[in-house]
Backbone as a chain_set.jsonl record, in Angstrom:
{"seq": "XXXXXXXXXXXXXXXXXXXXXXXXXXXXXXXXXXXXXXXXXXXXXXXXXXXXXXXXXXXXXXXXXXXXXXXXXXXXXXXXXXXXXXXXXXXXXXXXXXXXXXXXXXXXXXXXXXXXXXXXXXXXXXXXXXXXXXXXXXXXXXXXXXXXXXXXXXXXXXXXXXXXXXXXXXXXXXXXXXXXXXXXXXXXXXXXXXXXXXXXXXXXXXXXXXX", "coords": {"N": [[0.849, -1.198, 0.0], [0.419, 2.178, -1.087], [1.487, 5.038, 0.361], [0.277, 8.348, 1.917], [1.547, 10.704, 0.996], [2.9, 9.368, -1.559], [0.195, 8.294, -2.577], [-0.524, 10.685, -3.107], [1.144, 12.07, -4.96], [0.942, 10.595, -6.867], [1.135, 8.138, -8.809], [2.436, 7.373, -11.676], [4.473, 9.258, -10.874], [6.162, 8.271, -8.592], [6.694, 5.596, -9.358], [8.718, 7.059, -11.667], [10.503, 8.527, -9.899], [11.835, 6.576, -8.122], [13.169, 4.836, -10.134], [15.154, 7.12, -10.638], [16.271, 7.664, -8.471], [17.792, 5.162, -8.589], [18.993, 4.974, -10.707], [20.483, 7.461, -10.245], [21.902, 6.679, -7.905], [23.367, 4.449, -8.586], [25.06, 5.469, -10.464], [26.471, 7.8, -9.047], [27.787, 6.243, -6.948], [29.032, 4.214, -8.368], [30.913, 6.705, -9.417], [31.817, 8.021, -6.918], [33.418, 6.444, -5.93], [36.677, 5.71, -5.851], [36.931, 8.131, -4.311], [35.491, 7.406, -2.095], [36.917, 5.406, -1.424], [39.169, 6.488, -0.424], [38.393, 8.342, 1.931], [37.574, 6.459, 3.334], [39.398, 4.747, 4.127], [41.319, 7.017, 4.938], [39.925, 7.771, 7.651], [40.638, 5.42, 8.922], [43.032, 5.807, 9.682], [42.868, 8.032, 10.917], [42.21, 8.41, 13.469], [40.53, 6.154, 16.215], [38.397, 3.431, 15.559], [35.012, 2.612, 13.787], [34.768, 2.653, 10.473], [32.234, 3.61, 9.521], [29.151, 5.064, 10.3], [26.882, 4.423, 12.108], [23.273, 5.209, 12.747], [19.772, 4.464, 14.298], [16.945, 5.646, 12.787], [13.788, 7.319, 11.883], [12.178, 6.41, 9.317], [10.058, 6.042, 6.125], [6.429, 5.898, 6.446], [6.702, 5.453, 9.087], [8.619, 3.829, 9.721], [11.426, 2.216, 11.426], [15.257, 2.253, 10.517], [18.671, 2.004, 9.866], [20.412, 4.403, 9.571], [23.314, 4.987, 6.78], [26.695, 6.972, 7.421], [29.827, 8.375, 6.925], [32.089, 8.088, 9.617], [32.844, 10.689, 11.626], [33.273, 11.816, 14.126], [34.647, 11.237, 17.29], [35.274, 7.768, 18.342], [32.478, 5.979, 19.45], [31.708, 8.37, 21.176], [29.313, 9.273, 21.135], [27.531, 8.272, 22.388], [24.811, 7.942, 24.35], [25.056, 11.291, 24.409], [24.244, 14.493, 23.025], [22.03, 14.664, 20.15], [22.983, 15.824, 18.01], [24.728, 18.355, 16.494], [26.498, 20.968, 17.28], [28.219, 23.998, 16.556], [31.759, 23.964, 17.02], [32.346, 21.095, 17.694], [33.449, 19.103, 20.284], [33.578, 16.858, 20.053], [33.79, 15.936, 17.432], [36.01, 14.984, 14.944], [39.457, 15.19, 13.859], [39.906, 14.916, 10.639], [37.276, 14.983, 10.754], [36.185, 16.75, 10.678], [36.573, 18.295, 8.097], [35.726, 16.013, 6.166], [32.871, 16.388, 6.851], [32.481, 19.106, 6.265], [32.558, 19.665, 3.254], [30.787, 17.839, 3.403], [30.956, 14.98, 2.636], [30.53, 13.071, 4.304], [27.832, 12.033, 4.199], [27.678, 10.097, 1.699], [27.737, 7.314, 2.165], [25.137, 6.858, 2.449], [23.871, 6.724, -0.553], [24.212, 3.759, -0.556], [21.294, 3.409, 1.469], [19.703, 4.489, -0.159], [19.943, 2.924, -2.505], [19.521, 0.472, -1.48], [16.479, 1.324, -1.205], [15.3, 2.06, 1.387], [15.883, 5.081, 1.749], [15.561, 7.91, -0.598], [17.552, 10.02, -3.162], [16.106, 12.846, -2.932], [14.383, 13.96, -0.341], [12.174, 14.522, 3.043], [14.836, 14.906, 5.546], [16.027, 12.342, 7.153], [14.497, 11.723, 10.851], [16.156, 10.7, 14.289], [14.638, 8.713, 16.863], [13.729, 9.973, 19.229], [13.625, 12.521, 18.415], [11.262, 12.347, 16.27], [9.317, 11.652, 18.188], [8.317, 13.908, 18.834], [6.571, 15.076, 17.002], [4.144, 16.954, 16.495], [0.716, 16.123, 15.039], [0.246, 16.998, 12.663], [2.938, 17.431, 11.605], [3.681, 14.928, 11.503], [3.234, 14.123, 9.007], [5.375, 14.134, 7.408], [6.669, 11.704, 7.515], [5.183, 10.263, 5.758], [6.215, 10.057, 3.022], [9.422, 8.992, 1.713], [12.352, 9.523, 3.403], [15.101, 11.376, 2.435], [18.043, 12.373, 1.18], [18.793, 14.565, 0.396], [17.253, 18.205, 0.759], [14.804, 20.759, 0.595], [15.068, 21.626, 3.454], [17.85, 21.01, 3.808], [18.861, 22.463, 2.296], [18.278, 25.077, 3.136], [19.274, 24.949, 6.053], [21.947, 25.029, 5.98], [23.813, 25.832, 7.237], [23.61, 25.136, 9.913], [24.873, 23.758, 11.687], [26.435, 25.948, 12.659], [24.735, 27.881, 13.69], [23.617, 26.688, 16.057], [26.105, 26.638, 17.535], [26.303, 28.801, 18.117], [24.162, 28.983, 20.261], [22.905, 28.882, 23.681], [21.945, 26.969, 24.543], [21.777, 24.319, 22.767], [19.997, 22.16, 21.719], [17.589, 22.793, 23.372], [17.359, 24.933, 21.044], [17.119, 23.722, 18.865], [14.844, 21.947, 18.912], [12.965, 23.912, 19.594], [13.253, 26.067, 17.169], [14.616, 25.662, 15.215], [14.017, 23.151, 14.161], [11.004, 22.875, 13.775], [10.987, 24.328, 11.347], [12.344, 23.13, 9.633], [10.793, 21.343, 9.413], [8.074, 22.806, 8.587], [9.382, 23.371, 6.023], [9.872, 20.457, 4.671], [6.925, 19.588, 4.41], [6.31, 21.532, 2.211], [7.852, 20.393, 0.463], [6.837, 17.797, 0.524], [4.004, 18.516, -0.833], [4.946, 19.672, -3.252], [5.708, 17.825, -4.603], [7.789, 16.336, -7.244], [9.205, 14.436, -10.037], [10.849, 16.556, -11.557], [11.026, 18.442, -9.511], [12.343, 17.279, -7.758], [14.946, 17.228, -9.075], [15.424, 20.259, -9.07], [16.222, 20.315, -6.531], [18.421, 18.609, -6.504], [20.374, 20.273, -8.192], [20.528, 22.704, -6.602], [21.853, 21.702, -4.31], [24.06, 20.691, -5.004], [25.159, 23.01, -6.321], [25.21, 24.492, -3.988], [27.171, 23.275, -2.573], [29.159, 23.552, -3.891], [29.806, 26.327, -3.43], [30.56, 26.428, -0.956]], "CA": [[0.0, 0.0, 0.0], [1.133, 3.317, -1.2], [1.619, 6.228, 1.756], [-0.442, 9.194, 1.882], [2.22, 11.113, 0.478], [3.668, 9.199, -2.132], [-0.439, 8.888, -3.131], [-0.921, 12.646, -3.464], [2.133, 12.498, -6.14], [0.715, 10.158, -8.205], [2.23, 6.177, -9.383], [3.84, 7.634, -12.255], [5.812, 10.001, -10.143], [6.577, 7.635, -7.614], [8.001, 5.449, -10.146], [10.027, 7.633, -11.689], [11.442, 8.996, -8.521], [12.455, 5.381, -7.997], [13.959, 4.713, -11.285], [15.739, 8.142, -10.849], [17.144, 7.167, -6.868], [18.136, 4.072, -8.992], [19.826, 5.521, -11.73], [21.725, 8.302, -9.704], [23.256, 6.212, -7.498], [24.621, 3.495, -9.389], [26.145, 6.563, -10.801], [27.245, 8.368, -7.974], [28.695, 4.872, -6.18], [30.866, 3.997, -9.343], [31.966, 7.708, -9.584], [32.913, 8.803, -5.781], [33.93, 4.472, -5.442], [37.803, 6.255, -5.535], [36.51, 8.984, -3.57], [34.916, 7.002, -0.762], [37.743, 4.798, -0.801], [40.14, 7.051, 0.325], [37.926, 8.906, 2.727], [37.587, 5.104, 4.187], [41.073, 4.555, 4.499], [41.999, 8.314, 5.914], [39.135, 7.644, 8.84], [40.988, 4.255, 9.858], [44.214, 6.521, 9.859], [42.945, 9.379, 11.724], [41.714, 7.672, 14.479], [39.777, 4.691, 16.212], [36.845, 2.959, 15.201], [35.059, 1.536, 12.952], [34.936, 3.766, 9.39], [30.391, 3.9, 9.308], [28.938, 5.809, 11.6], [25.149, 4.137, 11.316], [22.059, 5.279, 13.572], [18.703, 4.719, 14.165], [16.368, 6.915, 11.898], [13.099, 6.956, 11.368], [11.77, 6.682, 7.737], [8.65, 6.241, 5.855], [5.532, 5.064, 7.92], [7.497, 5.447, 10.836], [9.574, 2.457, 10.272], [12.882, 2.399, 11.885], [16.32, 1.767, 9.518], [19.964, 2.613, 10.396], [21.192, 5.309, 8.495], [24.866, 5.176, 6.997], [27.609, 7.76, 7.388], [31.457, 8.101, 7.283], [32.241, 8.151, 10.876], [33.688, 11.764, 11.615], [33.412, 11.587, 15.571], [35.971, 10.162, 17.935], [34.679, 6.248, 18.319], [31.384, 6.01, 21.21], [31.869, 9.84, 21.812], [27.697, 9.978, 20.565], [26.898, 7.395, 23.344], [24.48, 9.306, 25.771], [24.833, 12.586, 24.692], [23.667, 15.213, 22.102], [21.988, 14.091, 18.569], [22.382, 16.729, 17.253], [26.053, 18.686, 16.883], [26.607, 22.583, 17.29], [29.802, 25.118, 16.244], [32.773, 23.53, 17.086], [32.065, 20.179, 19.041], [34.796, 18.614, 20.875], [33.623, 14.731, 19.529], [34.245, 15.485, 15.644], [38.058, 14.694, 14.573], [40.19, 16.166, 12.99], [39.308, 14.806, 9.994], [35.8, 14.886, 10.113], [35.519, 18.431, 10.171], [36.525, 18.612, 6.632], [34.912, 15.224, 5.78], [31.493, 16.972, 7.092], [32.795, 20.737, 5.522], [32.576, 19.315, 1.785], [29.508, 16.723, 2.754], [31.401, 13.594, 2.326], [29.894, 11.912, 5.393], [26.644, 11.713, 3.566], [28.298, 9.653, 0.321], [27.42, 5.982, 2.253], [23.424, 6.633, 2.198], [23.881, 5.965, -1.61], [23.552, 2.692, -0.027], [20.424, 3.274, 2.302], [18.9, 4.739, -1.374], [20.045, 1.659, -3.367], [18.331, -0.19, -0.755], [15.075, 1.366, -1.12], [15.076, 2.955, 2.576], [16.262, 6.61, 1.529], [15.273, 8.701, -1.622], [18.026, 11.167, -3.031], [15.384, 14.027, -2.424], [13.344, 13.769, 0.616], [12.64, 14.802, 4.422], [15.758, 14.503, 5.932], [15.217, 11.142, 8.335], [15.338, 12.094, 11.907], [15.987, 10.238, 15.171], [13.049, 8.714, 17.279], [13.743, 11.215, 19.797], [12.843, 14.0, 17.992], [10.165, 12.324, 15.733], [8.415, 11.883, 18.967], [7.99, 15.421, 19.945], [6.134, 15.991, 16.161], [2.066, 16.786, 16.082], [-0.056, 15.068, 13.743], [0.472, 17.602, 11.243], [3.996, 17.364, 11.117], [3.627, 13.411, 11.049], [2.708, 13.944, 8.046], [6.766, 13.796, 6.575], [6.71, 10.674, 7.003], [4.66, 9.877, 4.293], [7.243, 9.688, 1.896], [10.497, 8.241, 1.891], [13.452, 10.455, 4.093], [16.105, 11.779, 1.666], [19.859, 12.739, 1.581], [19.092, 16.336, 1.005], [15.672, 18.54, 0.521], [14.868, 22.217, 1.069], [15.521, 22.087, 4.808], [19.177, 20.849, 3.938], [19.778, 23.893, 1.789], [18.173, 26.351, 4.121], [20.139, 25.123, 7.02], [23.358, 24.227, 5.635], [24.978, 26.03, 8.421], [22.922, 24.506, 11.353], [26.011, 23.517, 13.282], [27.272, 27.102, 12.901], [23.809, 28.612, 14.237], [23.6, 25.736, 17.07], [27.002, 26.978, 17.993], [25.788, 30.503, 19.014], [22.965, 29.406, 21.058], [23.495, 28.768, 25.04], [21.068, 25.921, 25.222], [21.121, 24.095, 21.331], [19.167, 21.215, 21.975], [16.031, 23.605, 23.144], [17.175, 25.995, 20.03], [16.95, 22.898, 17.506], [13.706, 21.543, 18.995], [11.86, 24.939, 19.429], [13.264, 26.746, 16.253], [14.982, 24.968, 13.798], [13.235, 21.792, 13.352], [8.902, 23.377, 13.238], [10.91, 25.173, 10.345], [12.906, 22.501, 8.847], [9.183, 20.737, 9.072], [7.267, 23.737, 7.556], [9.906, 22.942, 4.551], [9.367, 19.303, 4.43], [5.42, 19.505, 4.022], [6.332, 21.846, 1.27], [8.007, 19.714, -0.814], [5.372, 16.798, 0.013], [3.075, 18.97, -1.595], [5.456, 19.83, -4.676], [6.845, 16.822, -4.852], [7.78, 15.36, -8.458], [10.408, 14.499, -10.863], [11.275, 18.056, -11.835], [11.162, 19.331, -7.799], [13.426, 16.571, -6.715], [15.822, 17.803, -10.034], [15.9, 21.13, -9.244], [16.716, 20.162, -5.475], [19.294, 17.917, -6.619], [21.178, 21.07, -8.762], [20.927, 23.316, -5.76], [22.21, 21.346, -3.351], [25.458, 20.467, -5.876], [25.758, 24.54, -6.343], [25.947, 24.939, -2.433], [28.243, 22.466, -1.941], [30.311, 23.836, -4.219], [30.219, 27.325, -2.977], [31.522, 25.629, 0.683]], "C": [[0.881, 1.243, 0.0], [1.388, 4.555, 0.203], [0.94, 7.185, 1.226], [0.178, 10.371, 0.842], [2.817, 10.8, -1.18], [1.752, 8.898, -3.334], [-1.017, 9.855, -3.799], [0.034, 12.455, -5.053], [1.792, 11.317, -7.239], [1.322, 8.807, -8.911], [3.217, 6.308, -9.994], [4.675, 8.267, -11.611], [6.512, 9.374, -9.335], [7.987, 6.606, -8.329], [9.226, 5.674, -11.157], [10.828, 8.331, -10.633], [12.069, 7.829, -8.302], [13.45, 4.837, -8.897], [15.017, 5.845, -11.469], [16.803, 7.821, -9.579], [18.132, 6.077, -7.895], [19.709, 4.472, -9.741], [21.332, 6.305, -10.996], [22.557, 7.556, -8.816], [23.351, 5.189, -7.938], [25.595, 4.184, -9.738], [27.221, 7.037, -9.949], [27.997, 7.497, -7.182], [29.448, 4.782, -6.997], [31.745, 5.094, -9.243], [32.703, 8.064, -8.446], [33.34, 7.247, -5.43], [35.333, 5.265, -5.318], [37.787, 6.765, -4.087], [36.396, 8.303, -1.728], [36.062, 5.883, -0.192], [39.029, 5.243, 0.34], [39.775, 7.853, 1.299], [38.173, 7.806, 3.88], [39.319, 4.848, 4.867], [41.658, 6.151, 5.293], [41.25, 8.047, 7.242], [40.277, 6.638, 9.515], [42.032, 4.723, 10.43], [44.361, 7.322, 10.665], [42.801, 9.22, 13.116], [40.426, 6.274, 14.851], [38.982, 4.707, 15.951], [36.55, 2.387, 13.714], [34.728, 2.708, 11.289], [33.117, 4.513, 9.057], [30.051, 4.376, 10.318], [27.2, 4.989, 11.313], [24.4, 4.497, 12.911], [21.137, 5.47, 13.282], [17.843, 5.52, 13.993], [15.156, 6.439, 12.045], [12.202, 7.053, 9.938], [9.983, 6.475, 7.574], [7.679, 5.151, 6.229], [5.939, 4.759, 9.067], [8.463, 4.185, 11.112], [10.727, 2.481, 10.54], [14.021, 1.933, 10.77], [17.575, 2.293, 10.379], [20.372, 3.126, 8.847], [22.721, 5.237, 8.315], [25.772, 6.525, 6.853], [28.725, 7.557, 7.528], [31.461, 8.718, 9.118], [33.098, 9.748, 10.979], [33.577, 12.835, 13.427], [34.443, 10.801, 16.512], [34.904, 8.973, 18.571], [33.479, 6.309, 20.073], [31.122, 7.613, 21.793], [29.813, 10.375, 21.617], [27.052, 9.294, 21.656], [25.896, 8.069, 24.065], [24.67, 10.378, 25.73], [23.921, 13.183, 23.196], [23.329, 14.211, 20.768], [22.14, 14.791, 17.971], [24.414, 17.415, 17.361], [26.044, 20.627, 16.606], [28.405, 23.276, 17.102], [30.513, 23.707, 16.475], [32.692, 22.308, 18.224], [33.193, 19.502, 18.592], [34.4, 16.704, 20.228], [33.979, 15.024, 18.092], [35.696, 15.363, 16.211], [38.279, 15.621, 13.94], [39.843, 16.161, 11.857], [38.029, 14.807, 9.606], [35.322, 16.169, 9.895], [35.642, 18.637, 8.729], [35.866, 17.471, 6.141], [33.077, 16.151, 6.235], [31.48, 18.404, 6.634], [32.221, 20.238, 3.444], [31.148, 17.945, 1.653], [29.604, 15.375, 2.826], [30.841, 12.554, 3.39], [28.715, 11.151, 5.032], [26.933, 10.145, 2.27], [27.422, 8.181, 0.744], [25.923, 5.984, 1.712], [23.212, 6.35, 0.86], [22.898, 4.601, -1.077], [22.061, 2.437, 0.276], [19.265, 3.563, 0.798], [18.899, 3.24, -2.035], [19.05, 0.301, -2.768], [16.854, 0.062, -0.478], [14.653, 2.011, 0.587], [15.294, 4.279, 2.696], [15.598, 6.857, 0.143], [16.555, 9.643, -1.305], [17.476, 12.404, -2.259], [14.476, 13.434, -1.437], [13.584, 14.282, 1.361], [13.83, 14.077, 4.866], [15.436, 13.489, 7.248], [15.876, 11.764, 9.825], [15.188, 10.653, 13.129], [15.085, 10.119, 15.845], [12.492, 9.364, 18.293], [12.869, 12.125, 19.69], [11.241, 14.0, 17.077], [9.092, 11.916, 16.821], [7.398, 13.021, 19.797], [7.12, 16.119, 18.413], [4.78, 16.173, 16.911], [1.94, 15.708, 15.284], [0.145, 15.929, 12.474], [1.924, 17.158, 10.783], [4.835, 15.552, 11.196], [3.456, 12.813, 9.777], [3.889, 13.741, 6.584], [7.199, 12.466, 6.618], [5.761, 9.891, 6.234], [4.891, 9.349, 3.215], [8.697, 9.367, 2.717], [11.368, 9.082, 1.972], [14.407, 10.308, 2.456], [17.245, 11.74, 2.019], [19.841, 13.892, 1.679], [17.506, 16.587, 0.377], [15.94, 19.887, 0.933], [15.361, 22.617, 2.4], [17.308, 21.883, 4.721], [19.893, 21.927, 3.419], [19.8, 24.318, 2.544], [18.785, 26.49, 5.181], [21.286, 24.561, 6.738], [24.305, 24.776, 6.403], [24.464, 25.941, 9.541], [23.685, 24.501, 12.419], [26.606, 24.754, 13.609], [26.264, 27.733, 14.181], [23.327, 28.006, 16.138], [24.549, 26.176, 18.295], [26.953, 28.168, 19.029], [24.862, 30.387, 20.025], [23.746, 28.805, 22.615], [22.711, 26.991, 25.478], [20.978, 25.31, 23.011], [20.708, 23.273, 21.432], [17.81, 21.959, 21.91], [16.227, 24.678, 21.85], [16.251, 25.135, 18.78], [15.319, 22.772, 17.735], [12.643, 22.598, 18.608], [11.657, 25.533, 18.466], [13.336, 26.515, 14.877], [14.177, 23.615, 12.901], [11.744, 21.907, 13.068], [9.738, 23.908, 11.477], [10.919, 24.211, 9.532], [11.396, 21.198, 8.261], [8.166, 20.792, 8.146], [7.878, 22.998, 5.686], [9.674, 21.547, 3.892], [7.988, 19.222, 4.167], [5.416, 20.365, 2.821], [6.863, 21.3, 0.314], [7.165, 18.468, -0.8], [4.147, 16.707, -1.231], [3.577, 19.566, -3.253], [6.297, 18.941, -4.88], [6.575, 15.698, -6.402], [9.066, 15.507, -9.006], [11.571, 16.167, -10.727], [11.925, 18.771, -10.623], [12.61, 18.28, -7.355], [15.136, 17.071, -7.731], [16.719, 19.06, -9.744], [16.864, 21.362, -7.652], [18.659, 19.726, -5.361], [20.742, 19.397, -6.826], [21.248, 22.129, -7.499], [21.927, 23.325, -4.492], [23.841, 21.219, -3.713], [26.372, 22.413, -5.708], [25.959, 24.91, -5.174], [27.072, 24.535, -1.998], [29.237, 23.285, -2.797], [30.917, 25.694, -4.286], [31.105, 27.318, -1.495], [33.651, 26.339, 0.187]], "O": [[1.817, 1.431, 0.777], [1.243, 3.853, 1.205], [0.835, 7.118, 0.002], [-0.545, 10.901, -0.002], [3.13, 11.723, -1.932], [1.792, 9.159, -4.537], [-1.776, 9.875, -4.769], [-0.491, 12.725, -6.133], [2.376, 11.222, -8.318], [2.222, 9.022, -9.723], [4.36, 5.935, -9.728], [5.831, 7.861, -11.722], [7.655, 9.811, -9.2], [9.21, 6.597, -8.188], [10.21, 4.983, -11.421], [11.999, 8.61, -10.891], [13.276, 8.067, -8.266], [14.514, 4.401, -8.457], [15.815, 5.667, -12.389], [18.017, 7.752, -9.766], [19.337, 6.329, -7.864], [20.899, 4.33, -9.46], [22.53, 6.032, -11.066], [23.781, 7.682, -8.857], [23.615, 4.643, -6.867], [26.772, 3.886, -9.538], [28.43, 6.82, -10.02], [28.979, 8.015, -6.65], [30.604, 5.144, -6.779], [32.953, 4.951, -9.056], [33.889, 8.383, -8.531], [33.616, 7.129, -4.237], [35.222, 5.749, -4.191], [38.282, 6.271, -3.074], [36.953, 8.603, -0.672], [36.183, 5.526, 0.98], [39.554, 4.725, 1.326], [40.768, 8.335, 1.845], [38.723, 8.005, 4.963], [39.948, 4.848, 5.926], [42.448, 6.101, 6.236], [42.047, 8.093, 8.18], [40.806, 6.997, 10.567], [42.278, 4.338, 11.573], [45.425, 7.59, 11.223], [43.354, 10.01, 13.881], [39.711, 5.665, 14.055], [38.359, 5.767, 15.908], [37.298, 1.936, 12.846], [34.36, 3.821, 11.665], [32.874, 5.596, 8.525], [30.665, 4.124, 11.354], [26.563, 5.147, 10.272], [24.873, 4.131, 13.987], [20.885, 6.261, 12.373], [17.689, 6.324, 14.912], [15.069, 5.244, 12.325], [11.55, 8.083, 9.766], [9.056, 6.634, 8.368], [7.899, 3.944, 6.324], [5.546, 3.917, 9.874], [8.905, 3.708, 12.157], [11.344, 2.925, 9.572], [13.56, 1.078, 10.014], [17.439, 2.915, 11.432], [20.542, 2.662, 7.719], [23.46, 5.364, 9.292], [25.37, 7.22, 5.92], [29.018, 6.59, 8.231], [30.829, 9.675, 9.566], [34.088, 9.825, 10.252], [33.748, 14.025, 13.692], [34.907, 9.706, 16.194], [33.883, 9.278, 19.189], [33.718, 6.575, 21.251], [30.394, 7.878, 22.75], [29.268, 11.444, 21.892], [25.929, 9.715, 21.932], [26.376, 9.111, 24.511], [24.579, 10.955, 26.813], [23.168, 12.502, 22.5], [24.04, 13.28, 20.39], [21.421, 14.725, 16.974], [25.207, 16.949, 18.179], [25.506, 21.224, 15.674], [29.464, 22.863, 17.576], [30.025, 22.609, 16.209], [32.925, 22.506, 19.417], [33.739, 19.291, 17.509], [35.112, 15.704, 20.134], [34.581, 14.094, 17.557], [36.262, 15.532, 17.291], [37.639, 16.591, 13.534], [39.356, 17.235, 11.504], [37.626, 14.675, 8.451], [34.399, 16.59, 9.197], [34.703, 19.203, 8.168], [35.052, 17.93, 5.339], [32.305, 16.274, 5.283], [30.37, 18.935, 6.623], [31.431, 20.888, 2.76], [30.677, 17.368, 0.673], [28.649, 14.625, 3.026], [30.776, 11.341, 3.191], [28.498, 9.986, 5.363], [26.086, 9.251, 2.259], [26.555, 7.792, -0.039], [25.538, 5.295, 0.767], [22.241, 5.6, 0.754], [21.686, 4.383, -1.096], [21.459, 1.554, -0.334], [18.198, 2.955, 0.703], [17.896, 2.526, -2.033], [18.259, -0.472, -3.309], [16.124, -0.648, 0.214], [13.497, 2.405, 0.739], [14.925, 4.79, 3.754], [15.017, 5.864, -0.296], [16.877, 10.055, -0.191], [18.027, 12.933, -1.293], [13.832, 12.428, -1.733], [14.694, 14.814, 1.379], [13.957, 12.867, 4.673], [14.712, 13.829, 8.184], [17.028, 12.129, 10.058], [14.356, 9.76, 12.969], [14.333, 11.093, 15.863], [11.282, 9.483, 18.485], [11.882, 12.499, 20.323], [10.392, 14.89, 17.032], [7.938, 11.825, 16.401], [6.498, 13.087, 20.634], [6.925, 17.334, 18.386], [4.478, 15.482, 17.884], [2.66, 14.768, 14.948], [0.183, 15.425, 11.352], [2.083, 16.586, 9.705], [5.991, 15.167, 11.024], [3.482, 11.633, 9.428], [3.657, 13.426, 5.417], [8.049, 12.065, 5.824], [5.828, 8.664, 6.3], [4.259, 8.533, 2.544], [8.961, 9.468, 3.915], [11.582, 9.694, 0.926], [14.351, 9.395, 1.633], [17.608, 11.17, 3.048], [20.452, 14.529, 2.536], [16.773, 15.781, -0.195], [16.98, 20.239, 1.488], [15.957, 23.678, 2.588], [18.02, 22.534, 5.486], [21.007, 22.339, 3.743], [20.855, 24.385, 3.176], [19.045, 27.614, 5.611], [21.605, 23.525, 7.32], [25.476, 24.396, 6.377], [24.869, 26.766, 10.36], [23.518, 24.927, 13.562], [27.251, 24.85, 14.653], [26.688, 28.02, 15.301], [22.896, 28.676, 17.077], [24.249, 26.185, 19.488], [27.355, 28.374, 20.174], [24.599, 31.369, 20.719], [24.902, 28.385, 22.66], [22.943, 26.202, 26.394], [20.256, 25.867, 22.183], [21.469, 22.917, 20.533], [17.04, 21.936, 20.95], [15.212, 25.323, 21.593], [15.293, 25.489, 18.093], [14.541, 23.337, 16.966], [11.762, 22.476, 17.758], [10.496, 25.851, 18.207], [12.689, 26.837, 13.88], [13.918, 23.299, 11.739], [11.223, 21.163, 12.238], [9.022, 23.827, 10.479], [9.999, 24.047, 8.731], [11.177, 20.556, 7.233], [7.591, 19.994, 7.406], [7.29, 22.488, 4.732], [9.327, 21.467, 2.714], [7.915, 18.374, 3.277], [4.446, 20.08, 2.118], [6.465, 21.605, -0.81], [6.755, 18.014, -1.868], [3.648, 15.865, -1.977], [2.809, 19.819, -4.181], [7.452, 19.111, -5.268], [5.754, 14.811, -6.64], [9.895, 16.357, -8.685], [12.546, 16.553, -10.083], [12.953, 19.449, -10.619], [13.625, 18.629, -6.753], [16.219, 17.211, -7.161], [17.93, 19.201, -9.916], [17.795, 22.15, -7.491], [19.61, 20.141, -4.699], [21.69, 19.574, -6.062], [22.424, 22.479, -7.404], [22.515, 24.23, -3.899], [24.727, 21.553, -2.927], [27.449, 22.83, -5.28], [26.885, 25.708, -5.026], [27.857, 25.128, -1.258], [30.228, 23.685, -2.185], [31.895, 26.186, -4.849], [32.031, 28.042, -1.131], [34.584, 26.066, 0.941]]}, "num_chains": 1, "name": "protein.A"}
């Protein structure tokens, strides 16, 4: 059975959004395959642990998955504390600051796409934490299938900077950032097709490469 969301947009759209997830990353896995190799290999170098960083997300219809990432935290340092990371936190590495400056942490979810648990474009999947504290309105992002990036990823592409400034970022994220990053997610629900997830795609490329 389709989701409420992925009804609104229509079969054909659905399966070309699928055939498009498909497409791009086969692509994007053969092309950053170098790329990710040597990210893999600098992590094991830089310090301990294991090179994936994976945690529990929740995706579409609320079903739980483990999301992948390049590890760019010192090993257990996420145990019991923050989900969330602000300015300059003392658990990234050395390396991960520039692995997470240019994006590269993201590269594994390929995977979580290839597997049919992510979409390139979508709500960004959050922890069950925070998807406990939505309404019913804003229950309504999970509908469709969490992304890698989406309007809220442009708009806050300096989150950890803004996090940084506040005295309390935990109550900043909850109270401020995330109703927004919400607002944005129900807006692309509602403009969500081929074309929207396209033009997402090219924006998100042109930010990164203003970084």
């Amino acid at each position: 059975m389709r989701s409420n969301g992925e009804a609104g947009a229509g079969k054909s759209t659905v399966v070309l959004k699928r055939l498009l997830d498909i497409l791009l990353c086969t692509m994007g896995i053969i092309f950053f395959a170098p790329l990710m190799a040597l990210v893999a290999v600098s992590i094991k170098l830089d310090s301990r642990g294991p090179v994936l960083f994976k945690q529990e997300r929740v995706g579409i219809n609320g079903r739980h998955f483990l999301i992948y990432k390049f590890r760019t935290m010192a090993h257990k340092s996420g145990a019991g504390g923050l989900q969330i990371t602000a300015g300059e936190d003392k658990r990234i590495t050395r390396l991960g600051k520039y692995i997470r400056k240019y994006k590269m942490d993201e590269l594994p979810q390929l995977f979580n796409v290839l597997r049919g648990e992510m979409s390139i474009v979508g709500p960004r999947p959050e922890v069950p934490k925070y998807v406990g504290m939505y309404d019913d309105s804003q229950r309504s992002v999970l509908s469709v299938k969490p992304g890698i990036t989406d309007y809220a990823s442009i708009e806050f592409k300096t989150e950890s900077e803004l996090l940084g400034k506040s005295a309390d970022p935990e109550k900043t994220y909850v109270e401020e950032i995330m109703p927004k990053k919400l607002e944005l997610n129900m807006r692309y629900i509602e403009e969500m097709s081929v074309y929207t997830d396209v033009m997402i795609i090219f924006k998100t490329v042109v930010e990164i490469l203003k970084i």
